[in-house]
C-alpha positions in Angstrom: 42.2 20.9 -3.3 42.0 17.8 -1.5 39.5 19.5 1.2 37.2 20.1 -1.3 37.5 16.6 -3.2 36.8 14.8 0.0 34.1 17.1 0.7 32.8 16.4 -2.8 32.6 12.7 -2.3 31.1 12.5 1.6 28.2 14.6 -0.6 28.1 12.4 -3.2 28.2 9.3 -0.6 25.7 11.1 1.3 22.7 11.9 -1.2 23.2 8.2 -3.0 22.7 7.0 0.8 19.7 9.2 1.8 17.8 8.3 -1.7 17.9 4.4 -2.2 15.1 2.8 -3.2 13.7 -0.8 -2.6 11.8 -2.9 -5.0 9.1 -4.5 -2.9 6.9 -7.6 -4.0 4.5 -9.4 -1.9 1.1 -10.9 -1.4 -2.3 -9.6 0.2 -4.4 -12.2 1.6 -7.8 -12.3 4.0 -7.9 -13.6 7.3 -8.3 -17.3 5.7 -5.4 -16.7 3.6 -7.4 -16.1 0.4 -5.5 -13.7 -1.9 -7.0 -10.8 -2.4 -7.1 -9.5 -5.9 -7.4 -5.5 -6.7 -6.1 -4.4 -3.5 -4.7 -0.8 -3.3 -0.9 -0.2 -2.8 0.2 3.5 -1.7 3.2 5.2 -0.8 1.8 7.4 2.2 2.3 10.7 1.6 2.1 10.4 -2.4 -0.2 9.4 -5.5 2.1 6.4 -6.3 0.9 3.2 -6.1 -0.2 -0.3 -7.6 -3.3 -2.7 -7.6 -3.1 -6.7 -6.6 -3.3 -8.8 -9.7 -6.0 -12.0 -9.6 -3.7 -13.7 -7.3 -3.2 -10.6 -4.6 0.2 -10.4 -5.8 1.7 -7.0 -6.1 5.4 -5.4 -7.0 6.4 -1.6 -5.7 9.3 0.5 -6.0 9.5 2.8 -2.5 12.5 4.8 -1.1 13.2 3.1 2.8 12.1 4.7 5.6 8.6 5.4 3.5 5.2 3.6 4.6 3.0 1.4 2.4 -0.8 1.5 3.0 -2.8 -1.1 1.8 -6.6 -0.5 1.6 -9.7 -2.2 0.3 -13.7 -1.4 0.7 -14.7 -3.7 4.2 -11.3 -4.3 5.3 -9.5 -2.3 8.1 -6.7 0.0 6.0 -3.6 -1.5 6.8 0.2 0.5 7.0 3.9 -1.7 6.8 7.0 0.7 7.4 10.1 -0.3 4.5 13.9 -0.7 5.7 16.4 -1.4 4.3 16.0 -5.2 5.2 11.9 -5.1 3.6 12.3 -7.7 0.4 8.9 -9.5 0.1 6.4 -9.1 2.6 2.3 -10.9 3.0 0.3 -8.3 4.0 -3.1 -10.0 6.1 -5.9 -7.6 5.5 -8.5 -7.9 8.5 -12.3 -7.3 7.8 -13.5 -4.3 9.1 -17.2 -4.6 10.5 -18.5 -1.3 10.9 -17.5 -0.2 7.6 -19.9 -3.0 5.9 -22.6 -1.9 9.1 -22.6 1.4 7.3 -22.6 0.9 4.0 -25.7 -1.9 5.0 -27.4 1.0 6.5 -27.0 3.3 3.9 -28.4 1.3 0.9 -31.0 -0.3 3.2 -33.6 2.7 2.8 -33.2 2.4 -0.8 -36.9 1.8 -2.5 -37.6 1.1 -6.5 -41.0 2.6 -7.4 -43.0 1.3 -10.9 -43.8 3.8 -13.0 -46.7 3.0 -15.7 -47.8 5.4 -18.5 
């Protein structure tokens, strides 16, 4: 009986362990420290995530060991591993020139024509 009760708790023990979670908070800025409102904020792997408010701030729930990626149209994607010491973390998101080249070159060709009756 005492096998099995020991057993039962190292299990127990085990899986509260293996699935802890950490409430994360933090801020996205630029390169000039600017924050960076409506910022995405995944889990990798997953379809949970958040958005930066108007101040680039940002609060996430995400089990440690998992990877937050943090993207936004013209910056570089970025990724930041959690452990169990992650509390609140500033994310710097770096501008990413050849995404904006091609989006430039893309819309550049565009023409508006007049039509009259």
């Amino acid at each position: 009986m005492k096998k099995y009760l020991l057993f039962f708790l190292l299990l127990v023990i085990g899986s509260v362990t293996y699935a802890q979670d950490r409430t994360i908070t933090g801020v996205v800025v630029d390169e000039n420290g600017e924050p960076m409102p409506g910022v995405s904020v995944v889990i990798k792997g997953t379809t949970n995530g958040t958005v930066t408010d108007l101040d680039g701030k940002f609060t996430i729930t995400a089990p440690i060991g998992s990877i937050l990626v943090f993207s936004f149209v013209g910056y570089q994607t970025m990724e930041v591993r959690i452990t169990k010491d992650t509390g609140a973390i500033k994310v710097i998101m770096r501008s990413d020139s050849q995404q904006l080249d091609y989006i430039f070159e893309n819309l550049y060709p565009l023409t508006i024509s007049k039509f009259s009756i």
